[in-house]
N, C-alpha and C positions, 0 to 999 in steps of 0.2 A: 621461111617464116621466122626461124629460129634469129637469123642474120638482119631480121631487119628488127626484131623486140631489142637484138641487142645494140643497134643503130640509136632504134630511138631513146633507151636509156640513157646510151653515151653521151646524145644531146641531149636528156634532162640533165646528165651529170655537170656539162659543160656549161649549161645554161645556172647551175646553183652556183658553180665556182665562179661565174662572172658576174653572179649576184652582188655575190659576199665579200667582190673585189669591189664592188663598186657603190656598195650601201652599208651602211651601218645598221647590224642586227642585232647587237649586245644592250639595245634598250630594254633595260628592267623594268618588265610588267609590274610587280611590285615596287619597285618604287614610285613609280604614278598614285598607286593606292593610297602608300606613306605620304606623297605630296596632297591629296587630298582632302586626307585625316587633316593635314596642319593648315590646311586653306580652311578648315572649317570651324578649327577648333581657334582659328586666327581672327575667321569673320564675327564668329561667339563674342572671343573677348574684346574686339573693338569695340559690337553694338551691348553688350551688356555691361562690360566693366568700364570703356573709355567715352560710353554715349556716342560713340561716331554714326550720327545717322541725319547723309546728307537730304535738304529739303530743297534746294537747289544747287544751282553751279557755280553762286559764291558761298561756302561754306566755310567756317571758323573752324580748322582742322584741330585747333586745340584748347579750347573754349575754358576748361578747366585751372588753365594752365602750368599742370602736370607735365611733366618730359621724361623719358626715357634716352639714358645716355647722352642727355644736352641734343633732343631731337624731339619733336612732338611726338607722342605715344604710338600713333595708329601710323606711322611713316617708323618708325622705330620695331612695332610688329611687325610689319609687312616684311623691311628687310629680315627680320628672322626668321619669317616662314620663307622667302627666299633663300635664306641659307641653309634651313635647313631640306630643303627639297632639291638646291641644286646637292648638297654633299652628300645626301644618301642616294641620289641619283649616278652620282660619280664612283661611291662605293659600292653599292650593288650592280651596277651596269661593268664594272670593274673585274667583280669576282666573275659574272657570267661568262664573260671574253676569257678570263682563264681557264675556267672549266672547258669551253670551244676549243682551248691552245689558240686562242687568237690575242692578237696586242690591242689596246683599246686605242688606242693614239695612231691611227692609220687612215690610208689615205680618205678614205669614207670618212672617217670620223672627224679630220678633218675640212672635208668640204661642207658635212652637214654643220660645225659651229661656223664656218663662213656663211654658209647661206642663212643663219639666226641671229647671225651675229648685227647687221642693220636693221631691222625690224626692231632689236629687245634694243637695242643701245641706243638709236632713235626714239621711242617709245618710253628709257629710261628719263630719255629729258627734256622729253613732253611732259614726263608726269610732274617731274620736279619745275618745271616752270610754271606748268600749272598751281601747285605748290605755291611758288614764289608768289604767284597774278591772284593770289586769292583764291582761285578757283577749285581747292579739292574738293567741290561735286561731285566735279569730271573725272577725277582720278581713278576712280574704282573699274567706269566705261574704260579709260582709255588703256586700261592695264591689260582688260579682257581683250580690246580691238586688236592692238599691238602684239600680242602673244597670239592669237589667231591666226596674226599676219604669216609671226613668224611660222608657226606649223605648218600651215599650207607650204610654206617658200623649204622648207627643212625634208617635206616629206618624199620628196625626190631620191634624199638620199639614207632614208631609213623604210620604216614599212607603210606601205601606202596608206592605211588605217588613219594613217594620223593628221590627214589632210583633213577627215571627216570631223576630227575633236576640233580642229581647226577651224572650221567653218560654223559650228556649234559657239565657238566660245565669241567671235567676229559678230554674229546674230543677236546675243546676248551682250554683247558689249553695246550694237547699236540701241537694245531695246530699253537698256538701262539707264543712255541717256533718254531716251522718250518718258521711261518710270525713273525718273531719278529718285524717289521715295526709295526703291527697291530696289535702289542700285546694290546696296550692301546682298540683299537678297539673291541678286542674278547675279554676282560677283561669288558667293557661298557656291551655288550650284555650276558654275561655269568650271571654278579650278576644284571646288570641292567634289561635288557629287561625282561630274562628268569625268573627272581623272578619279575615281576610284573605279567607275565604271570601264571607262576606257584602260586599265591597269588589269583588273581582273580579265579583261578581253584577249588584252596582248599576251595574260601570263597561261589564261587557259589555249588558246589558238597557236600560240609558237612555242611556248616554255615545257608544259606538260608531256608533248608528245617525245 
């Protein structure tokens, strides 16, 4: 009895080490949260400080015209809540793989920014075309579609959970173009709510223990 508890350990054992070889786990539940916080407090000051609130899928993305760093306002936010969510995602996802004794830059790690990598950079220049075509409406839907896509396509190679956000924020991207009034709205809750939610998830479920 004794010989086969310790059989099947060995194969739990075997089966975490081939995890961990072959999936990136040093995603910070915490930083999701932080990304969050800035999707919300980004979507805040579009629609209250810059007016961004599309009413259809030709919309005047900068109607005031106000610029931020020689760029319309609400494209000029957006990349900074981009910045700042991918660089604290890279810092904190950073220190956790040290605390593991793990390197962040391995092969897992590498195949999950390959499997995101077409999805967000396809998606980056749909937005911007859109952009160009008059169309930031759609911008706000196609950020959410796109980033959905990539989840689903990433979640292979980190924790399965994250197909789920994925398919959430895909759903809400389609719905926002049907409420395009709301788009800003289901854009707040898609990267805002649901990644602090999904942050809190991953930090209580994998981090805590």
């Amino acid at each position: 009895m004794k010989e086969q508890q310790d059989y099947i350990q060995d194969l739990a054992e075997i089966r975490s080490m081939m995890e961990r070889s072959s999936k990136f786990l040093s995603l910070s539940g915490l930083s999701g949260v932080l990304a969050g916080m800035y999707a919300c407090a980004g979507a805040y000051i579009a629609y209250f400080y810059f007016n961004f609130r599309p009413d259809g899928f030709e919309y005047a993305i900068n109607r005031t015209g106000d610029t931020v760093a020689g760029l319309p306002p609400v494209l000029g936010l957006a990349i900074l809540v981009l910045i700042l969510s991918v660089g604290t995602a890279l810092v904190l996802s950073s220190g956790k793989a040290k605390q593991k004794g793990e390197n962040i830059w391995n092969i897992a790690s590498r195949k999950m920014l390959a499997s995101v990598s077409v999805p967000l950079l396809t998606g980056g220049v749909f937005v911007l075309l859109l952009l160009a075509s008059g169309y930031s409406g759609l911008a706000a839907p196609a950020t959410l579609i796109f980033y959905g896509l990539a989840l689903t396509a990433t979640s292979v190679f980190t924790f399965e959970d994250v197909k789920y956000l994925g398919w959430i924020q895909i759903v809400l991207g389609l719905a926002a173009i049907v409420f395009i009034s709301y788009s800003i709205l289901l854009w707040a809750i898609g990267f805002g709510i649901f990644h602090i939610g999904y942050g809190l998830f991953i930090h209580l479920k994998y981090e805590r223990s």
